[in-house]
C-alpha positions in Angstrom: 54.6 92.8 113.4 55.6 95.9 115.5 59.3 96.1 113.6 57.5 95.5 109.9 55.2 98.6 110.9 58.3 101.0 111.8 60.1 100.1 108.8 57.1 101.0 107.0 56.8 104.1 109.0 61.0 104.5 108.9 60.4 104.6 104.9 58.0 107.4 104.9 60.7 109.5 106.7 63.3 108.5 104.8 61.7 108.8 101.4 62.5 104.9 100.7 66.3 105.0 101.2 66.6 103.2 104.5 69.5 101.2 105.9 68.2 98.9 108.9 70.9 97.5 111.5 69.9 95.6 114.5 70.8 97.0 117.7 72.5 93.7 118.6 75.3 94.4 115.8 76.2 97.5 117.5 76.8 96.7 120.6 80.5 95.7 120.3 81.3 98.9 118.1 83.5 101.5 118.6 82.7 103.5 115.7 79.6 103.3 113.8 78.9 101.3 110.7 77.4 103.6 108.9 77.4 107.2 107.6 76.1 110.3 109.0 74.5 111.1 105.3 72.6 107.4 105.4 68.7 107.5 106.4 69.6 104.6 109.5 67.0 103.1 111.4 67.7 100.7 114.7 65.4 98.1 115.4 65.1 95.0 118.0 66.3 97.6 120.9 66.0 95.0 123.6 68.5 95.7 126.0 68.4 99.4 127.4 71.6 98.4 129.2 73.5 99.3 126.3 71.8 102.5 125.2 73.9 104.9 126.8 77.0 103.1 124.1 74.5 103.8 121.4 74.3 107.2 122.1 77.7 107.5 122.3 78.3 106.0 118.9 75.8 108.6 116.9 77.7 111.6 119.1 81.2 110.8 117.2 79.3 111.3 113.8 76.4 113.5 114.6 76.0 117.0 116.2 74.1 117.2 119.4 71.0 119.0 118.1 70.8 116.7 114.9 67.2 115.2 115.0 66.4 111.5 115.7 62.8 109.7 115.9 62.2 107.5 118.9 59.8 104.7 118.5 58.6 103.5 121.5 55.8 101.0 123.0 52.4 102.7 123.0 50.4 103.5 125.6 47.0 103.5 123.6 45.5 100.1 123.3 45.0 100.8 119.8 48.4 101.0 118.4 51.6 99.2 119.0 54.3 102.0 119.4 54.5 105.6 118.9 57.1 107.9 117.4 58.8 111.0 118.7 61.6 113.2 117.4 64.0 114.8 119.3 67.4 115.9 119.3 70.4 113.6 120.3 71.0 115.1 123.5 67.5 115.4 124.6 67.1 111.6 123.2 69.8 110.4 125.6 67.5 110.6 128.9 65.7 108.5 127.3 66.2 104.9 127.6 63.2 102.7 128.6 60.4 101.3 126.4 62.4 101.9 122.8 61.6 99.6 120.1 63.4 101.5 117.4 65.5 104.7 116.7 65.2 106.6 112.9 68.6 108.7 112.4 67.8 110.9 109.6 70.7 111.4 106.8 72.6 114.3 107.6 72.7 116.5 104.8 75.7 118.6 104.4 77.7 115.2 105.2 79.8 113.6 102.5 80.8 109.9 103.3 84.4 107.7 102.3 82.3 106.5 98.8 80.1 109.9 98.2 84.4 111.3 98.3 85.6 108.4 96.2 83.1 108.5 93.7 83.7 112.3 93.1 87.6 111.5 92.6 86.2 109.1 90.1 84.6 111.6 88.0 86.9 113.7 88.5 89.4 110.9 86.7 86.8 109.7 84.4 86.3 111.2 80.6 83.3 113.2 81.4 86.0 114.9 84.4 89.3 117.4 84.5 91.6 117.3 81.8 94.4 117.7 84.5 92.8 115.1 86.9 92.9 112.7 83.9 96.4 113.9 83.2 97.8 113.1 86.6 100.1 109.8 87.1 101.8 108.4 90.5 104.9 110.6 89.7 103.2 113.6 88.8 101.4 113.7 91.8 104.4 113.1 93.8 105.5 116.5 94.8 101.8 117.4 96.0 101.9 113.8 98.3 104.7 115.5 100.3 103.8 118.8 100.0 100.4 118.6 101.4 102.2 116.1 104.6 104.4 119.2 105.4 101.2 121.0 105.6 99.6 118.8 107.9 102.7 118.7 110.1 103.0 122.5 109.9 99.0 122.7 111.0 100.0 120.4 114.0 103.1 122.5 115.0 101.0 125.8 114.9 97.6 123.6 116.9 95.5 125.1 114.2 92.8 122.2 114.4 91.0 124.3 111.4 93.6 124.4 110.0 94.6 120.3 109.7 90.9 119.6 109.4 91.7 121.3 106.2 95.5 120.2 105.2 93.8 116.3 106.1 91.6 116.5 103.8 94.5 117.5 101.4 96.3 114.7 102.6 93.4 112.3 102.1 92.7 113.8 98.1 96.5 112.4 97.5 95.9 109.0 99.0 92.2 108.6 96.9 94.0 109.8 94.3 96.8 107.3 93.9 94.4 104.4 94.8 92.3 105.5 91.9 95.1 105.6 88.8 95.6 102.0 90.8 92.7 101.1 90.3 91.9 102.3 86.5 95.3 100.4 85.9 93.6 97.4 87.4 96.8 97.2 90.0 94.8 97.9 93.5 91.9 100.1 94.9 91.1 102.0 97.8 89.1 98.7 99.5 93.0 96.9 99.0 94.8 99.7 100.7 92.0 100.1 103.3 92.0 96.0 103.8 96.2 95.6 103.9 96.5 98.2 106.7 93.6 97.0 108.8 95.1 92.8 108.6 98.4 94.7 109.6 97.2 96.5 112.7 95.2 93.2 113.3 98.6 91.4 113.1 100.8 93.5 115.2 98.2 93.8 117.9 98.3 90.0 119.2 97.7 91.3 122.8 94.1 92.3 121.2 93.2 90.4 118.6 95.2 87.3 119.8 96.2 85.9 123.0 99.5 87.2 123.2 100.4 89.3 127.2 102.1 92.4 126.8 103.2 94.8 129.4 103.2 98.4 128.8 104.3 100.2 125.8 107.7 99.9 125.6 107.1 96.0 125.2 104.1 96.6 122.6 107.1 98.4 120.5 109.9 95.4 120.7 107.1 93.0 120.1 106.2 95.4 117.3 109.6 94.9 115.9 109.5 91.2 116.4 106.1 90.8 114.1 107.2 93.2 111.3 110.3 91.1 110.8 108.1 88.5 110.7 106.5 90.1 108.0 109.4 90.9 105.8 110.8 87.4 105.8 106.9 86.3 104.5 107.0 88.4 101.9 110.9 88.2 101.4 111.6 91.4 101.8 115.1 92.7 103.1 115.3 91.5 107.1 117.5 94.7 108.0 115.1 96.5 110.7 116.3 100.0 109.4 116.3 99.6 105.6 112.5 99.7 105.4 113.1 103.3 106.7 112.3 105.6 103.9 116.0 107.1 102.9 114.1 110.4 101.2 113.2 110.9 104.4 114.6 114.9 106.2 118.0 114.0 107.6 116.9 114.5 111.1 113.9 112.4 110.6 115.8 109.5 109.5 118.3 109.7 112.5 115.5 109.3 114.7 113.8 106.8 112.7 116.8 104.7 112.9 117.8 105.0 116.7 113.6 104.2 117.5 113.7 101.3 115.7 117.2 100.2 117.3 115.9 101.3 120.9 113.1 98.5 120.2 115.2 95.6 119.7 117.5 96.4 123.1 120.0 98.3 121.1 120.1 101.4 123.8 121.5 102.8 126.5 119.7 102.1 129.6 120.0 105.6 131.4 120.3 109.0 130.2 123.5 110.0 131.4 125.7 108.3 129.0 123.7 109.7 126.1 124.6 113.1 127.2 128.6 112.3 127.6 128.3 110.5 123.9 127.5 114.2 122.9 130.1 115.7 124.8 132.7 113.2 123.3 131.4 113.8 119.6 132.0 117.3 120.5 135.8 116.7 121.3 136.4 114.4 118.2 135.2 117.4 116.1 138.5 119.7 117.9 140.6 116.3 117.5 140.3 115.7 113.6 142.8 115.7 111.5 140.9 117.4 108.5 137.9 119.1 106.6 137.1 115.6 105.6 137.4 114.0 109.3 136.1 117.1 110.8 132.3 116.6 108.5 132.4 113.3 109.7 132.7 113.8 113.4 130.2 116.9 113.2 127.9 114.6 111.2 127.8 112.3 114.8 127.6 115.4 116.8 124.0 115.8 115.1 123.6 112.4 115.3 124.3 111.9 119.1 122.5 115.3 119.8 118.7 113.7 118.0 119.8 110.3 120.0 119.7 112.7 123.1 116.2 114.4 122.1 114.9 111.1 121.4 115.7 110.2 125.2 113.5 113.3 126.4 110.9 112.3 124.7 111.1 115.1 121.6 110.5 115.0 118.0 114.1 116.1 116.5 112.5 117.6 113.2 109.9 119.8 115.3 112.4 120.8 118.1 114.7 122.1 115.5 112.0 123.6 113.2 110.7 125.7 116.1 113.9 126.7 117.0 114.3 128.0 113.7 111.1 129.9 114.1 112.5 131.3 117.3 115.7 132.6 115.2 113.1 134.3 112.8 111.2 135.9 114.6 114.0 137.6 117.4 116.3 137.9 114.0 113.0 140.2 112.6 112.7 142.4 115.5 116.5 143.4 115.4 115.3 143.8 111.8 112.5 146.1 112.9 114.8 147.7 115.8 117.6 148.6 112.9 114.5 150.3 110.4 112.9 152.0 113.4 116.0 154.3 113.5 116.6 154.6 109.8 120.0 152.9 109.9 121.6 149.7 108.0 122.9 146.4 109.5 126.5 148.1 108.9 125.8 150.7 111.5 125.6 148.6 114.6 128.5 147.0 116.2 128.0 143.4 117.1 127.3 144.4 120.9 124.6 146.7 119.7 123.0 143.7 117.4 123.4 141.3 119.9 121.0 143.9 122.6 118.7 144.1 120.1 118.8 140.3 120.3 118.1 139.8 124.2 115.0 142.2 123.9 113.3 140.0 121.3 113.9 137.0 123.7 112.5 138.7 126.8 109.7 139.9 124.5 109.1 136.1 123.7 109.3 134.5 127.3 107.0 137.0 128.0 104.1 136.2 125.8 
């Protein structure tokens, strides 16, 4: 009876639009099963032991101060439980005597389906005449655009910032899965349900019974289950050929010399990566010709990612922010040369090249 009486109660509050979850499907979460913008209420809280998880569940999704209604057994003779609100934090000393938690909707939230049915709209004939106009190719250039800006928002540690560019990101991806779906190809629940059976897949030593140790053998075993997968849905069994080929140069070298470094195909130390660049650097002096000579400084880059991918770098971001560096030392000579009214053409090389050693020292400094 207690439980029909808080629901009751639990519908007041909520204004009839109530989700109810037993505390027993929660306690093997890791994320919760709901929305922060649902009305949620908690019953059959039996087992205090695992309150503190509970708690910990509502902080990834809710602030600190957002109010929540604990209904707890009653002292009064007279009634079966009382209610209390509090905020999150102050409801986490308590953990005795709980029948029931209410988590009011959070307002100013927007959940996965509030998002996908405004792309909908936005799609449908009532919505944008360029939404509506967009197509898989059209869209293209905006797919990689906006993952340049998330990469760029990482590179600068502007969390803000790829809250933002994510969300960007994530318009694309909604996006494509709705022309899929009005095309009656896929939807978002496919794209959502194909990635989560593949991570379920490749992780044996979770899901399955399968013994790993450490990472290095979760990323050979990796390997192992992904071939697996290509020759089930007869796909070509090279391991490198599923590597995008539109990816950045740099990125595909990478790419390439991970996915070999998984099967085996390495070196074992780090010492003979560092002569393989030295001797791609003589074979560039040895060549015969223009032609020759491309090729050999084509495996002077190649060697040289090989040897960043052994320290543990990202060859795309090492080179991108030494580029940055160049930019910015390359402005203050720029600056240097204005400051005294002169031209490029007015500085010897020397001069140029002083200019250059006061931007670094004005770098390390910072």
């Amino acid at each position: 009876m207690a439980n029909i009486d808080i629901i009751h109660s639990a519908l007041k509050l909520s204004q009839n639009h109530l989700m109810v979850i037993p505390f027993s499907d929660l306690k093997e979460k890791y994320y919760p099963p709901f929305s922060s913008n649902q009305n949620i209420l908690i019953i059959d809280l039996l087992d205090p032991i695992h309150i503190d998880h509970f708690y910990q569940l509502l902080a990834k999704i809710l602030p600190e101060d957002h109010p929540i209604t604990l209904f707890v057994h009653s002292a009064a003779a007279q009634e079966s439980f009382q209610s209390e609100t509090l905020t999150l934090t102050e409801a986490k000393k308590n953990k005795e005597g709980i029948l029931a938690i209410y988590i009011p909707a959070a307002k100013i939230k927007n959940s996965m389906l509030d998002f996908q049915e405004l792309i909908a709209h936005l799609r449908s004939p009532e919505g944008c005449p360029w939404d509506r106009e967009q197509t898989h190719d059209s869209l293209r250039p905006n797919l990689l655009e906006e993952t340049y800006e998330v990469l760029h928002a990482i590179d600068e540690e502007d969390i803000t910032g790829m809250r933002e560019e994510l969300g960007d990101l994530l318009l694309q991806i909604v996006l494509h899965a709705q022309i899929a779906s009005e095309n009656e190809k896929f939807n978002l629940e496919d794209v959502i349900t194909g990635i989560e059976q593949k991570l379920i897949f490749r992780h044996p030593h979770i899901f399955g019974d399968k013994t790993v140790f450490g990472a290095d053998e979760v990323l050979k075993n990796w390997e192992v289950l992904k071939a697996q997968e290509r020759k089930e849905n007869h796909k070509a069994q090279g391991i490198l050929r599923s590597v995008p080929k539109n990816m950045s140069a740099l990125s595909l070298a990478q790419a390439y010399q991970k996915r070999a470094a998984r099967v085996g195909f390495d070196w074992e130390t780090i010492e003979p990566v560092k002569q393989k660049v030295a001797e791609e650097f003589r074979e560039v002096d040895a060549a015969a010709n223009d032609v020759e000579r491309a090729k050999e400084l084509g495996d002077v880059l190649f060697a040289t990612v090989n040897l960043i991918r052994w320290y543990g770098c990202d060859a795309e971001s090492v080179l991108r922010e030494a580029a940055e560096r160049f930019a910015n030392r390359f402005e203050y000579i720029e600056e240097c040369v204005q400051k005294r009214g002169k031209t490029f053409a007015d500085f010897t090389l020397a001069e140029l090249d002083a200019f250059w050693e006061e931007a670094k020292k004005k770098q390390s400094a910072l």
